[in-house]
N, C-alpha and C positions, 0 to 999 in steps of 0.2 A: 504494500500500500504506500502511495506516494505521501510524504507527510506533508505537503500543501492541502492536500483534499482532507486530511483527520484532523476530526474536532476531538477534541478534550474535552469539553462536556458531556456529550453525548456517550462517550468511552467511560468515561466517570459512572455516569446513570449506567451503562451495561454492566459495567464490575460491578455494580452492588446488586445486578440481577441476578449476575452467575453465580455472586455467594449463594444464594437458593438452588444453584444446583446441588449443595452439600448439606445445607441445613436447611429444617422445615420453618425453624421462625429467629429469628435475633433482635436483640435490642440495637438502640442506636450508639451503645456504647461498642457492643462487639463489633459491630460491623465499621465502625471508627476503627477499631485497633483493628480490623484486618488487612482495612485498605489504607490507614495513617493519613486521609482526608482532613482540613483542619474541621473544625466546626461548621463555621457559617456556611463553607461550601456544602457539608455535605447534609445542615441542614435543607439550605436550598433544591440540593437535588433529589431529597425524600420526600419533601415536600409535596415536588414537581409527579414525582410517580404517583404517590398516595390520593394526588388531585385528579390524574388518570386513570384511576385502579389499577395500574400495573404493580401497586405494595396496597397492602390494608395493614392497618393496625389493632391486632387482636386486645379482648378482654386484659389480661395480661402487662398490656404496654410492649408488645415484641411485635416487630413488622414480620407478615408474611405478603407471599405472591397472592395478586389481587386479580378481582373477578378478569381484567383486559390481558391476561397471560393464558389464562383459561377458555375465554373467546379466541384467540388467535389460534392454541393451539387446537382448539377443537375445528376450528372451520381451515386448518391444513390438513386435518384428519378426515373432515367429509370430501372435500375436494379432493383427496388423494383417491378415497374410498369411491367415488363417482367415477371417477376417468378406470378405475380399475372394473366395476363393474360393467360402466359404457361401452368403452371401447369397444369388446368385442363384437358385440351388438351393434356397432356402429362400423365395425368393420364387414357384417354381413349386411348389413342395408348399403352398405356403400356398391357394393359386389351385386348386389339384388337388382337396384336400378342403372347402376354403371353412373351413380352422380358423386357428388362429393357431399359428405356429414361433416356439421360441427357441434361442438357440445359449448356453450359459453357461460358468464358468468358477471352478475354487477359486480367490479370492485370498486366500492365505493360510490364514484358517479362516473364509473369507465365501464364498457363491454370490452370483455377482456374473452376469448377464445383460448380455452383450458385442452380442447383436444381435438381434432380431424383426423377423419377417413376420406382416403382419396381415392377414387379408382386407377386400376395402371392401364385403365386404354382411357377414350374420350378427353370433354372438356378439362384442364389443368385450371383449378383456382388458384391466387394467387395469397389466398388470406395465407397465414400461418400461426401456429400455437404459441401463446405469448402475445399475441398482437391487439390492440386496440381497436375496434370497428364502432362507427356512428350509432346513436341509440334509435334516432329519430327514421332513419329510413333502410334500417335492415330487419331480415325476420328475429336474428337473434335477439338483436335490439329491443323494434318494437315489443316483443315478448315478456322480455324482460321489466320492460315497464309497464306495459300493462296490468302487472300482479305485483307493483312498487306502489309504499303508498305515497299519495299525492306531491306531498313536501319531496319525495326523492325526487319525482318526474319533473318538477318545478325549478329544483337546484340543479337538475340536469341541463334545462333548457336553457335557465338561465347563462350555465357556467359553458357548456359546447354548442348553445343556439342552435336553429333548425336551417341548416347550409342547403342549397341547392346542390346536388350533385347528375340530376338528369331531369328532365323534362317531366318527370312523375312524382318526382319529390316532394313531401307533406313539408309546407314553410312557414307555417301556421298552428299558434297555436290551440285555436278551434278546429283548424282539421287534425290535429293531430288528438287531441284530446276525441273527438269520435271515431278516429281508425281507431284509438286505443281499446273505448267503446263495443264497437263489432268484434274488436278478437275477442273480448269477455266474453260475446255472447255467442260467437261461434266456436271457441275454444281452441282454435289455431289463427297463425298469422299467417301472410302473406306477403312476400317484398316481391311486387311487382316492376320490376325495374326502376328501384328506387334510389338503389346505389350506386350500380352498374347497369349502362344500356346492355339489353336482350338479357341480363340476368335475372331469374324466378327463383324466388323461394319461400320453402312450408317449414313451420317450426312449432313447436310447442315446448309450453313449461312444465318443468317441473316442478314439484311443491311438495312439500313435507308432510309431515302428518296434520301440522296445523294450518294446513292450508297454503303457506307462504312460497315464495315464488327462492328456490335455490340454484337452477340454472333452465338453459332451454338447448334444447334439441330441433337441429335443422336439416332440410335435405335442399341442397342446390344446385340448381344446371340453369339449362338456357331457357328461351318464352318456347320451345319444339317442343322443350321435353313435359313441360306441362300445360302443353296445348288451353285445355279448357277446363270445366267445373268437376269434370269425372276424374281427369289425372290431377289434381290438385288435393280432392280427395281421399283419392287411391294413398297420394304420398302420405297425408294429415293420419290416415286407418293406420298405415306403417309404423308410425312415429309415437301413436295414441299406445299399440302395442308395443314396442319397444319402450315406453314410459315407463307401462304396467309394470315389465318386468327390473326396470333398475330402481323403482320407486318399492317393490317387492323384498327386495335383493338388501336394499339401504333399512327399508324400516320395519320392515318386517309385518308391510298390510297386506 
């Protein structure tokens, strides 16, 4: 690591995380004499954690790891746990239509693509895993927000706006709030060439046992490959099952 880009504070706040990887709770005096921090710094930087839940301070007077250690690591455990039961299933619908699947994900107020199936003959997409794609005019997207509540979709808008990118593109936020609308009540989306000209695609969410929206599954190719209301569908029934089964596999409905 180049020591121009390392903060000291930040390195500060991580050593007194990793002291938790040894002990389940400590005062502010041991964890002083572990890392020989003066005071004021290091009340500042407990401070700073305890005000984010990353430390609580128990009954006791001793810090332990706080509720935001235990969110993060549980949603690297579901996300992990999705792509392992997806995949394959996304590797046989990819092979089934000869199109390309993605599986994606809000991070935060990003469409973030966690996983792809590609087929090895036909159209080549260009997305890739890791990558950020538009909320406002993809199926993953749109999906994703659709089963966001309000305040996300809002901070979305506000923060990445509704860009034009083709001649179909929803740039409004009254048309977007009713596409959103109709996927509710149809229970898949559609990006009808809203990203990409001649590109179609069918996607649906997933959701947890309490209902909540934790990624979506999509199938993509060109306006051929899903000509009309029957292949469109066809794809939606495909995707409906394949849901069943990773939302099976995760929660055990």
């Amino acid at each position: 690591m180049e020591s121009k880009y390392h903060s000291s504070t930040i390195q500060k706040a991580l050593d007194i995380l990793d002291l938790f990887n040894h002990h389940s709770n400590l005062t502010f005096t041991e964890i002083q004499k572990f890392l020989g921090y003066n005071k004021s710094t290091l009340f500042r930087l407990i401070y700073t954690l305890v005000a984010n839940d990353y430390l609580r301070k128990n009954e006791m007077g001793q810090y332990e790891l706080g509720l935001s250690v235990f969110l993060l690591g549980n949603r690297i455990s579901l996300e992990e746990q999705l792509r392992i039961v997806a995949e394959p299933l996304m590797e046989g619908l990819s092979k089934k239509f000869d199109l390309t699947v993605h599986l994606g994900i809000l991070d935060g107020i990003t469409v973030i693509i966690i996983a792809k199936a590609a087929p090895l003959s036909g159209i080549k997409m260009v997305s890739r895993v890791g990558v950020s794609v538009p909320a406002h005019c993809t199926g993953q997207g749109k999906t994703l927000l659709a089963y966001s509540p309000k305040e996300r979709i809002e901070r979305i808008i506000n923060t990445h706006g509704l860009n034009r990118y083709t001649p179909n593109t929803i740039t409004t936020t009254d048309g977007l709030n009713q596409e959103l609308e109709d996927i509710r009540q149809r229970g898949y989306t559609i990006d009808n060439s809203e990203h990409e000209k001649d590109i179609r695609c069918v996607a649906v969410p997933l959701l947890n046992e309490k209902g909540q929206i934790i990624a979506a599954i999509s199938i993509t190719g060109l306006i051929t490959d899903f000509p009309d209301d029957k292949a469109i569908q066809a794809a939606a029934d495909e995707l409906f099952a394949i849901r069943e089964v990773i939302m099976g596999k995760l929660f055990k409905v």
